[in-house]
mmCIF file of the N, C-alpha and C atoms, coordinates in Angstrom:
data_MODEL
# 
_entry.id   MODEL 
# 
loop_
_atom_site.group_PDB 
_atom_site.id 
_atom_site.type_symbol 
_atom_site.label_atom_id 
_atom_site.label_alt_id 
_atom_site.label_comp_id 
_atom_site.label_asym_id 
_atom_site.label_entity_id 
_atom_site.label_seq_id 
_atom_site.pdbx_PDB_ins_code 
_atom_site.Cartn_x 
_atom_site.Cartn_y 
_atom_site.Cartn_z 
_atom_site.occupancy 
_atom_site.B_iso_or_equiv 
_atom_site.pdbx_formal_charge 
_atom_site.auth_seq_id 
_atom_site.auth_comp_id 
_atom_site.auth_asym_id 
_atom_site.auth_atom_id 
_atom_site.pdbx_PDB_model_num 
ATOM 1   N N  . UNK A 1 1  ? -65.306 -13.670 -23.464 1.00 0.00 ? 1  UNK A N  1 
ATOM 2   C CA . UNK A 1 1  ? -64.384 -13.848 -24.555 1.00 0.00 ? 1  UNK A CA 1 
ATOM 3   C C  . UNK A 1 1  ? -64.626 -12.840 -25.673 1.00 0.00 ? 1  UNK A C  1 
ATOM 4   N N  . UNK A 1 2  ? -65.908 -12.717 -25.647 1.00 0.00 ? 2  UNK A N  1 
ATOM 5   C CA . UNK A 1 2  ? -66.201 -11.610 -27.124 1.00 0.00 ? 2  UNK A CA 1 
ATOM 6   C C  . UNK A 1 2  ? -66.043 -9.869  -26.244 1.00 0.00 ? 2  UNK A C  1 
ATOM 7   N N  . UNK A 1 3  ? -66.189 -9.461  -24.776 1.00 0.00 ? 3  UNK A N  1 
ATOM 8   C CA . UNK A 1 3  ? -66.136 -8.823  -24.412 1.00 0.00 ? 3  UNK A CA 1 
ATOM 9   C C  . UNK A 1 3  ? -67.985 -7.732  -24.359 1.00 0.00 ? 3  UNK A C  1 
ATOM 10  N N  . UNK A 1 4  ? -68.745 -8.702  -24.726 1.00 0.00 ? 4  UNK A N  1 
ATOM 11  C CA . UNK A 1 4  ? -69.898 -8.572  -24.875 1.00 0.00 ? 4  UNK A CA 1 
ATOM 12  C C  . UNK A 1 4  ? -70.844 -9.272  -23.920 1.00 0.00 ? 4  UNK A C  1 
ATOM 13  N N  . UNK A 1 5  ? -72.061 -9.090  -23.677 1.00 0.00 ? 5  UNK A N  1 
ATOM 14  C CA . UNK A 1 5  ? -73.056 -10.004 -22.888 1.00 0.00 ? 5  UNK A CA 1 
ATOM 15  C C  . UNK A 1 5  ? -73.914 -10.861 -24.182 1.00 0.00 ? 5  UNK A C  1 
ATOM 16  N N  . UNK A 1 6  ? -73.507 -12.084 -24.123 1.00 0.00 ? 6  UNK A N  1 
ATOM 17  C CA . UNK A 1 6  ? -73.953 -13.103 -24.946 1.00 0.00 ? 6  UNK A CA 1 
ATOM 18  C C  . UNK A 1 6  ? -74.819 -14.079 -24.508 1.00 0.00 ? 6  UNK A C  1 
ATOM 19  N N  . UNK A 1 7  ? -76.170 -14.018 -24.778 1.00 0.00 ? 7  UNK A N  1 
ATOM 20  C CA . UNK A 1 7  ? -76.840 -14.918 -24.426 1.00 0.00 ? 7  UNK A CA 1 
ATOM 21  C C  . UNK A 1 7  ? -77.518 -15.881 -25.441 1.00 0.00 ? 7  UNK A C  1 
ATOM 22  N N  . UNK A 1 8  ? -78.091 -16.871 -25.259 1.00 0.00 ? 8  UNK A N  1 
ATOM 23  C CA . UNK A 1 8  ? -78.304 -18.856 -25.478 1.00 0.00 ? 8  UNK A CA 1 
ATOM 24  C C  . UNK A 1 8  ? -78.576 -18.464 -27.085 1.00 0.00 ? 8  UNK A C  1 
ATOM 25  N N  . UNK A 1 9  ? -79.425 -16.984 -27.262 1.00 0.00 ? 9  UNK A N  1 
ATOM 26  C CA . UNK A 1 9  ? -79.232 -17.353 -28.932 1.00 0.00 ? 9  UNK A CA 1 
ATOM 27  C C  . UNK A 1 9  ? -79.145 -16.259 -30.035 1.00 0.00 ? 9  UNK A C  1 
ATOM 28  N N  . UNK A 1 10 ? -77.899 -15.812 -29.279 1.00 0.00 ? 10 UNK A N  1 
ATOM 29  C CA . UNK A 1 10 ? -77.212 -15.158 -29.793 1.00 0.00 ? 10 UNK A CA 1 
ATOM 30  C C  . UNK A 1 10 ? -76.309 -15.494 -30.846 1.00 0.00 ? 10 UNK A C  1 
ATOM 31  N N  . UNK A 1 11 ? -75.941 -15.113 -32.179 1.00 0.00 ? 11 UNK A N  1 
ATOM 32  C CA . UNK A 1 11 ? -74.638 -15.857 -33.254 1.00 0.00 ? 11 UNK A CA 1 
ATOM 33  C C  . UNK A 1 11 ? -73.596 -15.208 -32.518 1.00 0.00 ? 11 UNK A C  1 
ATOM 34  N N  . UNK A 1 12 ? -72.531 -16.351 -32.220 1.00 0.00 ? 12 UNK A N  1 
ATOM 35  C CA . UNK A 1 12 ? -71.248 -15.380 -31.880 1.00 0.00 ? 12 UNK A CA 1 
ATOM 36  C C  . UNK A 1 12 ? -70.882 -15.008 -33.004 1.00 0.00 ? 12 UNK A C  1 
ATOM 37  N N  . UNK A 1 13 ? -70.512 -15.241 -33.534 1.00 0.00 ? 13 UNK A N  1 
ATOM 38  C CA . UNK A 1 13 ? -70.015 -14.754 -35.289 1.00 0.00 ? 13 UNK A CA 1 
ATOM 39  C C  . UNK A 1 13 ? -70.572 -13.779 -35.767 1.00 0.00 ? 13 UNK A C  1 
ATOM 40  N N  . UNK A 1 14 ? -71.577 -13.231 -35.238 1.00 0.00 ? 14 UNK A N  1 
ATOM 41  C CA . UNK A 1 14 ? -72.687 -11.933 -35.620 1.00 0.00 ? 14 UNK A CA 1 
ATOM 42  C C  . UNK A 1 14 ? -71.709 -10.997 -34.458 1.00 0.00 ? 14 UNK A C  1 
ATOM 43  N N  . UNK A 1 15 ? -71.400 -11.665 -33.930 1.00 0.00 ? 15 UNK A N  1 
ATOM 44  C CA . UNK A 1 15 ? -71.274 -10.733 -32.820 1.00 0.00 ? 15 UNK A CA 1 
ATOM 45  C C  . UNK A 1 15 ? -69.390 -10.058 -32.684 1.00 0.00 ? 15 UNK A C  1 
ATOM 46  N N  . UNK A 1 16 ? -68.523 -11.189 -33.447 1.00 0.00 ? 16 UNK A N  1 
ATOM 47  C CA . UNK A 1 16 ? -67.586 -10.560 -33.882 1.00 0.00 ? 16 UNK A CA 1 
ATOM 48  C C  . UNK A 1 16 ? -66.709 -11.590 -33.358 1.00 0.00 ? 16 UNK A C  1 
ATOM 49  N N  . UNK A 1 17 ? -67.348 -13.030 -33.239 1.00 0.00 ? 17 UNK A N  1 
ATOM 50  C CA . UNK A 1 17 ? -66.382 -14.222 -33.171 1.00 0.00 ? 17 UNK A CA 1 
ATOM 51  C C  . UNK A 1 17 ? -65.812 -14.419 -34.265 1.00 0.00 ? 17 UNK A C  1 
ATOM 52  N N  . UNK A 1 18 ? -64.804 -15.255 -34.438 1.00 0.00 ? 18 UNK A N  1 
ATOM 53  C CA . UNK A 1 18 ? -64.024 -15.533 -35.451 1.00 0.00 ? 18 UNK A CA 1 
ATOM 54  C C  . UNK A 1 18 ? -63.328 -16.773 -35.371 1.00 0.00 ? 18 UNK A C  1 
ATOM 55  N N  . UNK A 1 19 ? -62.817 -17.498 -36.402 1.00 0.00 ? 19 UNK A N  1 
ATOM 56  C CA . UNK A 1 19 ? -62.131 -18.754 -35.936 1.00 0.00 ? 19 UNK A CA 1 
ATOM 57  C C  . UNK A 1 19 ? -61.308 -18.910 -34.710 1.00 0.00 ? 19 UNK A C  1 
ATOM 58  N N  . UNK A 1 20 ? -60.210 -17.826 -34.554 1.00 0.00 ? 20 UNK A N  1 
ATOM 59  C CA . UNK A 1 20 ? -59.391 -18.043 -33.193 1.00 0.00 ? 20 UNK A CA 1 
ATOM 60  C C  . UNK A 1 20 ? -60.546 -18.209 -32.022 1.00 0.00 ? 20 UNK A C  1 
ATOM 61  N N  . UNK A 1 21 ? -61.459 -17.490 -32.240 1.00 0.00 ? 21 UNK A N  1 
ATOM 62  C CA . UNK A 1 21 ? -62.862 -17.473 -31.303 1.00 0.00 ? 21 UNK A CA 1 
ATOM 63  C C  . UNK A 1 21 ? -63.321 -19.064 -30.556 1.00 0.00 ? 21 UNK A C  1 
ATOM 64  N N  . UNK A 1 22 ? -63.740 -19.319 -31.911 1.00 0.00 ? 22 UNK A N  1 
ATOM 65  C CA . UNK A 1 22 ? -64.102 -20.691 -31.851 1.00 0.00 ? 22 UNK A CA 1 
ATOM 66  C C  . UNK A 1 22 ? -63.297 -21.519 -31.218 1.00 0.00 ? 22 UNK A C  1 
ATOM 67  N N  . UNK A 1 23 ? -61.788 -21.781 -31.472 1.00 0.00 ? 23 UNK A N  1 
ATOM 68  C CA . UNK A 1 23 ? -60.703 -22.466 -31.085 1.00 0.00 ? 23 UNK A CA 1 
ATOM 69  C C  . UNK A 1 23 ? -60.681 -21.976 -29.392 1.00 0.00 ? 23 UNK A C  1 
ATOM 70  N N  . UNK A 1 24 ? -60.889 -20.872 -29.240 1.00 0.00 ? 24 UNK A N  1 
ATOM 71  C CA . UNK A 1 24 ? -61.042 -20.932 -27.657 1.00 0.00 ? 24 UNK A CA 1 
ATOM 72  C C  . UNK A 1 24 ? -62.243 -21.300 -26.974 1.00 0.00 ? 24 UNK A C  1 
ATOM 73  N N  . UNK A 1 25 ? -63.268 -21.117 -27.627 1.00 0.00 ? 25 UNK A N  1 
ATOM 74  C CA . UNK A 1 25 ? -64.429 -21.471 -26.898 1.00 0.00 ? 25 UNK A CA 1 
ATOM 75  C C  . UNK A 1 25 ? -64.215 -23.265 -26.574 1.00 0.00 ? 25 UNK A C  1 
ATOM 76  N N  . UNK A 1 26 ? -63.758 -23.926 -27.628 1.00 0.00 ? 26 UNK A N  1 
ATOM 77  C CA . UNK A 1 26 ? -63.348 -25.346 -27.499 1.00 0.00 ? 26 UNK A CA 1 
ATOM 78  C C  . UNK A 1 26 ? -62.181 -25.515 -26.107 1.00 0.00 ? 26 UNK A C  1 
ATOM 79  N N  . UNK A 1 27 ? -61.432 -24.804 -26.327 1.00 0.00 ? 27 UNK A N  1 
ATOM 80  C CA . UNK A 1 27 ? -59.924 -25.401 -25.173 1.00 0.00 ? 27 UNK A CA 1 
ATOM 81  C C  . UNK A 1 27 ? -60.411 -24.981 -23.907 1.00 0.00 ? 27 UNK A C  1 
ATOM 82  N N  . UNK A 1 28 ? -61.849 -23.461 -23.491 1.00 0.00 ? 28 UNK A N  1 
ATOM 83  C CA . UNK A 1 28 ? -62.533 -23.299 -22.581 1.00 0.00 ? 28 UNK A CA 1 
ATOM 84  C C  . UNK A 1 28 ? -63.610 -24.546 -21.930 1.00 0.00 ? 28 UNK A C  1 
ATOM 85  N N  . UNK A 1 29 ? -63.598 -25.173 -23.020 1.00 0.00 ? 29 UNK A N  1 
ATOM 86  C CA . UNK A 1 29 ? -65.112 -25.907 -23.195 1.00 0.00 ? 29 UNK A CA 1 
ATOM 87  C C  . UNK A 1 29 ? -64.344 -27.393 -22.437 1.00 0.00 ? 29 UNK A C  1 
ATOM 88  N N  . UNK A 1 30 ? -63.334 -27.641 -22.944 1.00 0.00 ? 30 UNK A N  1 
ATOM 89  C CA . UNK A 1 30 ? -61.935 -28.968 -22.044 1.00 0.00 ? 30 UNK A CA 1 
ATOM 90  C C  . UNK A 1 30 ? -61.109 -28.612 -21.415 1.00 0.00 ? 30 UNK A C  1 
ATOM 91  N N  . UNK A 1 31 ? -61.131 -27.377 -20.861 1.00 0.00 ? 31 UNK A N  1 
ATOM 92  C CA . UNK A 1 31 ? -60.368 -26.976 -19.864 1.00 0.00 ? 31 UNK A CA 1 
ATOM 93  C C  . UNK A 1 31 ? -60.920 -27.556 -18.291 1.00 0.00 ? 31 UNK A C  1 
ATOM 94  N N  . UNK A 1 32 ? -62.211 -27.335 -18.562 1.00 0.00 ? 32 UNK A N  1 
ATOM 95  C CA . UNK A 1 32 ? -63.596 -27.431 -17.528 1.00 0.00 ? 32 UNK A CA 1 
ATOM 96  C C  . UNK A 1 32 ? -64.520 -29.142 -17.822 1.00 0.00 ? 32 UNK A C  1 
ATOM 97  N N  . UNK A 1 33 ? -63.376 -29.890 -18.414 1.00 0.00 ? 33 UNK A N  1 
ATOM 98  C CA . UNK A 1 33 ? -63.951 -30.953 -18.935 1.00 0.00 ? 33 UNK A CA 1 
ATOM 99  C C  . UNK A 1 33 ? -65.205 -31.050 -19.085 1.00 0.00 ? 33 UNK A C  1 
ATOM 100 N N  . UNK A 1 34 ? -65.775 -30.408 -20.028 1.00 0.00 ? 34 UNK A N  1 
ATOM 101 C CA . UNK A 1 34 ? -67.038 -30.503 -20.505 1.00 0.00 ? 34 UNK A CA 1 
ATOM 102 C C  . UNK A 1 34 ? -66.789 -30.810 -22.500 1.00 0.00 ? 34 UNK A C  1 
ATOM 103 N N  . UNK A 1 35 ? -67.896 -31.466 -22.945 1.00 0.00 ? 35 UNK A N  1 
ATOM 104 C CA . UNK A 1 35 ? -67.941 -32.016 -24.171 1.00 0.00 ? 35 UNK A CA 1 
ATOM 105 C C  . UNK A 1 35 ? -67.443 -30.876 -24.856 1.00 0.00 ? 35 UNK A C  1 
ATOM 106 N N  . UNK A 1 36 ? -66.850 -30.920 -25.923 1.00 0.00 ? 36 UNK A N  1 
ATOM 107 C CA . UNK A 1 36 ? -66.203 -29.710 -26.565 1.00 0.00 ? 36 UNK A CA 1 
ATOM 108 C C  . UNK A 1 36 ? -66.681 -29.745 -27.911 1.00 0.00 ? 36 UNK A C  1 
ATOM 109 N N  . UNK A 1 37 ? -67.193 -29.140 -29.144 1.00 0.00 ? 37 UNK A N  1 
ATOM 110 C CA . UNK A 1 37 ? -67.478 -29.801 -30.513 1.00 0.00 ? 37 UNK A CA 1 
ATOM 111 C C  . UNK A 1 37 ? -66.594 -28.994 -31.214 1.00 0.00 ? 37 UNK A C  1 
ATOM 112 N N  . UNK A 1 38 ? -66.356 -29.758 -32.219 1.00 0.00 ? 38 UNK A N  1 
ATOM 113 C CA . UNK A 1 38 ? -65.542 -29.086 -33.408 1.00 0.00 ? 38 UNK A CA 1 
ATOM 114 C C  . UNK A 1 38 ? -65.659 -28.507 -34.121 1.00 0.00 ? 38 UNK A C  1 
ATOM 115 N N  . UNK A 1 39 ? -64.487 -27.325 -34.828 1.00 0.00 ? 39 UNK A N  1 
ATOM 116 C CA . UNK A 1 39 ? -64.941 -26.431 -34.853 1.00 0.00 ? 39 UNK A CA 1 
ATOM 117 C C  . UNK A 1 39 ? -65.575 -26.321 -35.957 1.00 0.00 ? 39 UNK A C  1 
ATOM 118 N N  . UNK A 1 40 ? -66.360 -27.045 -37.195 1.00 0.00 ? 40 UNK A N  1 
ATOM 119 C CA . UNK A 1 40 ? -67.336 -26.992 -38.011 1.00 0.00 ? 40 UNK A CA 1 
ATOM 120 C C  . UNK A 1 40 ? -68.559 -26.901 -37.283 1.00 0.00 ? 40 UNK A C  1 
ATOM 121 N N  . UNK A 1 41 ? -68.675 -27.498 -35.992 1.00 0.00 ? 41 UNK A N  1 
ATOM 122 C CA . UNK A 1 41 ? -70.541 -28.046 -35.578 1.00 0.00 ? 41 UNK A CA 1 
ATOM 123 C C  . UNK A 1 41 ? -70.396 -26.031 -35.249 1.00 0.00 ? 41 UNK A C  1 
ATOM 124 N N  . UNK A 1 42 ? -69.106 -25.637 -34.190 1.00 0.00 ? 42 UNK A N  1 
ATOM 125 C CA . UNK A 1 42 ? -69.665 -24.177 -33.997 1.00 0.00 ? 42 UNK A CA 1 
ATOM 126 C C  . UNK A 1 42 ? -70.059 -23.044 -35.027 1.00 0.00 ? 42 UNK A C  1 
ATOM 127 N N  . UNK A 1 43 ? -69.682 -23.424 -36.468 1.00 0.00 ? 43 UNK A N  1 
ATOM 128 C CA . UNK A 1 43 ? -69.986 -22.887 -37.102 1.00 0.00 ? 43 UNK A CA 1 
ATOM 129 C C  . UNK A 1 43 ? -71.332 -23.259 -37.954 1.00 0.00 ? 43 UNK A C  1 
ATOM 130 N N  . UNK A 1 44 ? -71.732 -24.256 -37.729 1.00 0.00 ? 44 UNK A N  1 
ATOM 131 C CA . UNK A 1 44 ? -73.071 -24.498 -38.059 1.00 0.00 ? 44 UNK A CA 1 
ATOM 132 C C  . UNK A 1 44 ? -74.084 -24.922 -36.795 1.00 0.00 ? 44 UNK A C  1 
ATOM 133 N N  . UNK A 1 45 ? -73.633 -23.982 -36.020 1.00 0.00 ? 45 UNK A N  1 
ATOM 134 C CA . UNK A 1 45 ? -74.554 -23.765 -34.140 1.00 0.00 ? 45 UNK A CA 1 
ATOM 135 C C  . UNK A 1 45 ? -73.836 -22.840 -33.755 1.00 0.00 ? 45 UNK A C  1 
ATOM 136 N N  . UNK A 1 46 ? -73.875 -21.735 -34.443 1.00 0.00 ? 46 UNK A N  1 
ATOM 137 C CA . UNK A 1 46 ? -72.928 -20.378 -33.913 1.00 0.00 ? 46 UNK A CA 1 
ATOM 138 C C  . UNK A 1 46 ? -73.723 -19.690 -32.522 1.00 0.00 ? 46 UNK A C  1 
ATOM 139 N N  . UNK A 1 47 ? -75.127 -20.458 -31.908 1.00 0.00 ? 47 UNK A N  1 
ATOM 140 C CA . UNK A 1 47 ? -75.446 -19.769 -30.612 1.00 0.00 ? 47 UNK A CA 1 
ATOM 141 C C  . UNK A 1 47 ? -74.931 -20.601 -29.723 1.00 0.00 ? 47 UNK A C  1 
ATOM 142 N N  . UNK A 1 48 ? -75.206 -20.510 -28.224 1.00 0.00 ? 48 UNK A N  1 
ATOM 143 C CA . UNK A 1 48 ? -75.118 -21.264 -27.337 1.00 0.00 ? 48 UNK A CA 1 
ATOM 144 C C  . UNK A 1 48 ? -75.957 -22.433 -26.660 1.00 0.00 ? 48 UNK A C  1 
ATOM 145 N N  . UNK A 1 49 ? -77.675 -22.282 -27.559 1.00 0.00 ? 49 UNK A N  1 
ATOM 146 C CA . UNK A 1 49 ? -78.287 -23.350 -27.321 1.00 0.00 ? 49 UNK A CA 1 
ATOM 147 C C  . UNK A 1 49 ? -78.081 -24.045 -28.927 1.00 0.00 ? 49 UNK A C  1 
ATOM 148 N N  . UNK A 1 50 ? -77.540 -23.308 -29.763 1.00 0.00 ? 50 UNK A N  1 
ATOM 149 C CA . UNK A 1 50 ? -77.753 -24.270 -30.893 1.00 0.00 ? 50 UNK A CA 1 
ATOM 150 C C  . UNK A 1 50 ? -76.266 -25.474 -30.513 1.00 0.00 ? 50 UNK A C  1 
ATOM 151 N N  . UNK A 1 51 ? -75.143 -24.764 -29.946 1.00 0.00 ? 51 UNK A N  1 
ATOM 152 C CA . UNK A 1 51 ? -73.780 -25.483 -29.866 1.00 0.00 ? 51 UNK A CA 1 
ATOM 153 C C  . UNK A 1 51 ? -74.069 -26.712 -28.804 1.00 0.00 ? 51 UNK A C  1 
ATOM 154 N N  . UNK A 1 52 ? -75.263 -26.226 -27.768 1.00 0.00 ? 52 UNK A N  1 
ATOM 155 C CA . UNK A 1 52 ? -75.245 -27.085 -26.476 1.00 0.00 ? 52 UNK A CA 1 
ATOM 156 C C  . UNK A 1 52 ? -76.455 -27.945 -26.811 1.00 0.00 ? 52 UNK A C  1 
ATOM 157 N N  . UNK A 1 53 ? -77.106 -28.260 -28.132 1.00 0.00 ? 53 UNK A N  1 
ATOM 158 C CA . UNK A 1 53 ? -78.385 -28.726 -28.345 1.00 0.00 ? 53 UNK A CA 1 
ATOM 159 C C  . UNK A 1 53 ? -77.519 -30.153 -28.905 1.00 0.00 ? 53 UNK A C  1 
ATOM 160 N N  . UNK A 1 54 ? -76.406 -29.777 -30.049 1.00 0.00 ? 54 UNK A N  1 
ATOM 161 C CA . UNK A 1 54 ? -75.502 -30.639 -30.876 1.00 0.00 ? 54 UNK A CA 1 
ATOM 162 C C  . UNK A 1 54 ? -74.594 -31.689 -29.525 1.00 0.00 ? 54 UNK A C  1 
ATOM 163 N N  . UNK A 1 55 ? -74.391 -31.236 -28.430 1.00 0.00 ? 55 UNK A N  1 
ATOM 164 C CA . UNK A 1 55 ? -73.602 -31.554 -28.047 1.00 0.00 ? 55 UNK A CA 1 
ATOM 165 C C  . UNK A 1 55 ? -73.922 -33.042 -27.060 1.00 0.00 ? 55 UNK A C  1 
ATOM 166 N N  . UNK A 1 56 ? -75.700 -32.884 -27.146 1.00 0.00 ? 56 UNK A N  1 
ATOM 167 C CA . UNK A 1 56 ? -76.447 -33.989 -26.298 1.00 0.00 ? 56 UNK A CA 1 
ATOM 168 C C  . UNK A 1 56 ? -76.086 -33.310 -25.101 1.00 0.00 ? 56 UNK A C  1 
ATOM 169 N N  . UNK A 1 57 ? -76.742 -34.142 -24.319 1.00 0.00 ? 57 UNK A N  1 
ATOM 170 C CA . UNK A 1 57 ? -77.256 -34.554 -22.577 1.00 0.00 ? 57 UNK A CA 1 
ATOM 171 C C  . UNK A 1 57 ? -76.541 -34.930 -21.776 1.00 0.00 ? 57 UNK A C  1 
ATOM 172 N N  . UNK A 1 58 ? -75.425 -35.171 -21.633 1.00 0.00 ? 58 UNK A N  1 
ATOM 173 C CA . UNK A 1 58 ? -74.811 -35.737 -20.226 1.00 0.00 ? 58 UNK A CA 1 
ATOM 174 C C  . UNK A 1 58 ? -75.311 -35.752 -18.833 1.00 0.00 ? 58 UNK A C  1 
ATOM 175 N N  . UNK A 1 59 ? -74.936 -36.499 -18.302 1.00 0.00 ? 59 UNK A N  1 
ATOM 176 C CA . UNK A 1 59 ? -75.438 -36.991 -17.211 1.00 0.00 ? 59 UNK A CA 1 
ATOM 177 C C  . UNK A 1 59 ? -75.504 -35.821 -15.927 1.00 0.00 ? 59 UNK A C  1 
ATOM 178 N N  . UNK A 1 60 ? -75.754 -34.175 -16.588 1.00 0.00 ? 60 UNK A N  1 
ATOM 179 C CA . UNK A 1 60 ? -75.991 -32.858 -15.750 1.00 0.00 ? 60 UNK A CA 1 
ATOM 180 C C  . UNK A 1 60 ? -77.698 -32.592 -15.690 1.00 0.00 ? 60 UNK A C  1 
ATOM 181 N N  . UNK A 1 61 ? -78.090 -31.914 -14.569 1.00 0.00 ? 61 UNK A N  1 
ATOM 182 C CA . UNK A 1 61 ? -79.372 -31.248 -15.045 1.00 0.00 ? 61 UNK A CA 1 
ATOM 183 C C  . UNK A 1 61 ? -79.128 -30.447 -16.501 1.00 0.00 ? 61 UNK A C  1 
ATOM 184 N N  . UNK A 1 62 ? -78.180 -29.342 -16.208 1.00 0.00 ? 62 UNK A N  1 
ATOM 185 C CA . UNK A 1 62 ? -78.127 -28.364 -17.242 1.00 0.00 ? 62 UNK A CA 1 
ATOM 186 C C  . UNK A 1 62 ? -77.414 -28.618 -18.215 1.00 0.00 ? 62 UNK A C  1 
ATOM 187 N N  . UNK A 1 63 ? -76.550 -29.879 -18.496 1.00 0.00 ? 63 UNK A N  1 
ATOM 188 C CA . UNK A 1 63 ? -75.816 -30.140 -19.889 1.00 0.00 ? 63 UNK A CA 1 
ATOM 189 C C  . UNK A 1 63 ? -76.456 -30.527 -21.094 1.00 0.00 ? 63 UNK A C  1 
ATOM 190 N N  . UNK A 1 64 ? -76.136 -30.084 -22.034 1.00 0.00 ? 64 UNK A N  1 
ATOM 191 C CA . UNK A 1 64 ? -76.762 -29.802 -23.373 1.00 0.00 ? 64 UNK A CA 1 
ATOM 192 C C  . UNK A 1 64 ? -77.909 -28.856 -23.297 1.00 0.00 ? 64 UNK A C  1 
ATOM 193 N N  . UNK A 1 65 ? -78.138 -27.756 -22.498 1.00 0.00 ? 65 UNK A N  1 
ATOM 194 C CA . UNK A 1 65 ? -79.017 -26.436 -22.571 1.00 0.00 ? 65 UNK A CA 1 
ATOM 195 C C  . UNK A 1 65 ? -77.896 -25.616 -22.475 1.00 0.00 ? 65 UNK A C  1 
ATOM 196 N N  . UNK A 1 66 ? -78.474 -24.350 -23.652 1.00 0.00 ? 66 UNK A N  1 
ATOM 197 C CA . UNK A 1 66 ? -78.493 -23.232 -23.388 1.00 0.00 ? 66 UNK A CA 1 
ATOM 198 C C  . UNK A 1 66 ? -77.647 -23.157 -22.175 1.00 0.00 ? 66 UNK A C  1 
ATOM 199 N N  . UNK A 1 67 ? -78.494 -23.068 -21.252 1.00 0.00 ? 67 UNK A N  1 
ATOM 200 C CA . UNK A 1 67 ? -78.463 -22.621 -19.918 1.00 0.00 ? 67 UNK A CA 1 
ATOM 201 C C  . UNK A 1 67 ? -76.655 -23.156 -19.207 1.00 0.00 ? 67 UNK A C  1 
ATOM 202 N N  . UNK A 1 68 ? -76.935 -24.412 -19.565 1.00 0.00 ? 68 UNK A N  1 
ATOM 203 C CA . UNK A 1 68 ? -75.575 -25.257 -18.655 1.00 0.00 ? 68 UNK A CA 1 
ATOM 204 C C  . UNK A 1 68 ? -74.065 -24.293 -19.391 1.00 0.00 ? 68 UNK A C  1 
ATOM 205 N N  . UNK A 1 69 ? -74.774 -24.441 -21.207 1.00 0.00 ? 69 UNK A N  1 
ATOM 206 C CA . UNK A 1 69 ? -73.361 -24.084 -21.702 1.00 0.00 ? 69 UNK A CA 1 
ATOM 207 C C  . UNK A 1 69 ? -72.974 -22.576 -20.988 1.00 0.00 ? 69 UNK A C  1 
ATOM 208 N N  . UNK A 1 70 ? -73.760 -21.845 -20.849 1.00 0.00 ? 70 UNK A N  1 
ATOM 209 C CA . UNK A 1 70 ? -73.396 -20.485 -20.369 1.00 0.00 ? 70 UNK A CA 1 
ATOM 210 C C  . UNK A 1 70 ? -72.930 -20.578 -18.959 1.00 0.00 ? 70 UNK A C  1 
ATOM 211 N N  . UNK A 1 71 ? -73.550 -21.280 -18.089 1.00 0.00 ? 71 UNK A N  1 
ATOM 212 C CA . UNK A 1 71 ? -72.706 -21.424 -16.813 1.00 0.00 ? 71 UNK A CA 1 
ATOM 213 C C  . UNK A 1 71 ? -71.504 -22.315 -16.806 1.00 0.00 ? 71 UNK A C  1 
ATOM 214 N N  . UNK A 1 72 ? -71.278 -22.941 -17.773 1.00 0.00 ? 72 UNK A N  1 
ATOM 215 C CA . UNK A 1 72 ? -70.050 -23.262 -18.019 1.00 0.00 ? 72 UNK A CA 1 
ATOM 216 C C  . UNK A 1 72 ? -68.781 -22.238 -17.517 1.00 0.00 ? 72 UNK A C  1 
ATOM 217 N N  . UNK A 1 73 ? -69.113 -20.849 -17.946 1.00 0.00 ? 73 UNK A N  1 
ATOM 218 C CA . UNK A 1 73 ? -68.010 -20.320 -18.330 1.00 0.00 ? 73 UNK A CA 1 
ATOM 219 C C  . UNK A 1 73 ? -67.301 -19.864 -19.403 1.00 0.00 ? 73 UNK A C  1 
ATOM 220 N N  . UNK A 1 74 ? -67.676 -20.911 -20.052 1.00 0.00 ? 74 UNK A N  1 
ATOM 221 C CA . UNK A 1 74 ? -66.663 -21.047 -21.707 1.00 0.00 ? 74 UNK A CA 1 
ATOM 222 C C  . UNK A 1 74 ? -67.005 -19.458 -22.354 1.00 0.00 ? 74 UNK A C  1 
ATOM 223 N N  . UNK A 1 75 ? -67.879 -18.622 -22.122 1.00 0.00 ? 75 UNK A N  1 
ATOM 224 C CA . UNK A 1 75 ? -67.849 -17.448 -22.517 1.00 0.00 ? 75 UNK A CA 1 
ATOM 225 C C  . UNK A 1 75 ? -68.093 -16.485 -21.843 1.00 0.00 ? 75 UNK A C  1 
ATOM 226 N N  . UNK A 1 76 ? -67.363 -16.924 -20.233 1.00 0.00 ? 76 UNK A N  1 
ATOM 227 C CA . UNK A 1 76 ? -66.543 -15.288 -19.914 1.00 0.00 ? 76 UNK A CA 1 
ATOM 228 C C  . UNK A 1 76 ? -65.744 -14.285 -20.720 1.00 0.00 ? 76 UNK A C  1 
ATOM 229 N N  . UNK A 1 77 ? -66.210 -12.940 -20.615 1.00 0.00 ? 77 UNK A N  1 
ATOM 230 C CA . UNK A 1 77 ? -65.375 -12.008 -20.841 1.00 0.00 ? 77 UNK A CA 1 
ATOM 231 C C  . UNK A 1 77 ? -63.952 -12.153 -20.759 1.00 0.00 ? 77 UNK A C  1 
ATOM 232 N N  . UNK A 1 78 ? -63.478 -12.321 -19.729 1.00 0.00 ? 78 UNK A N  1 
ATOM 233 C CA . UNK A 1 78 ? -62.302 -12.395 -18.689 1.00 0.00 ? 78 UNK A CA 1 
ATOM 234 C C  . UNK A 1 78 ? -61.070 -12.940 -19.484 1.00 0.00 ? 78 UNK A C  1 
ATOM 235 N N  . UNK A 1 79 ? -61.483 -14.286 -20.539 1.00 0.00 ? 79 UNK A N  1 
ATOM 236 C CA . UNK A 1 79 ? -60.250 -15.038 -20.707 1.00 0.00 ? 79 UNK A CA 1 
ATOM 237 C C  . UNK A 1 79 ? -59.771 -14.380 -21.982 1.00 0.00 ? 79 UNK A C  1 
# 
């Protein structure tokens, strides 16, 4: 999405996210029915383990890490 390689703690917003940013990382994040947070928590958890730390544990090995949110998807290049 940022067109960059972004990893778990990285700021997207450092990196040249922006609100429309955010708003997609969310509709990526329930597209793939996974917990989605709003868009204040991404701006106060602008990485990917800080967004997936807020978001708790679900019933995945990898949900709420770092790790899960990035294999998510939600921040492919691509979309």
């Amino acid at each position: 999405m940022l067109g960059v390689p972004v990893g778990p703690d990285d700021d997207c917003f450092e990196l040249g996210g922006d609100s429309p940013f955010a708003v997609r990382i969310g509709a990526a994040l329930r597209a793939r029915a996974l917990p989605s947070p709003r868009l204040r928590e991404l701006y106060r958890h602008p990485t990917a383990r800080g967004t997936a730390a807020s978001l708790g544990a679900p019933d995945s090995p990898r949900a709420g890490t770092a790790e899960g949110f990035a294999h998510s998807g939600a921040l492919r290049s691509d979309e």
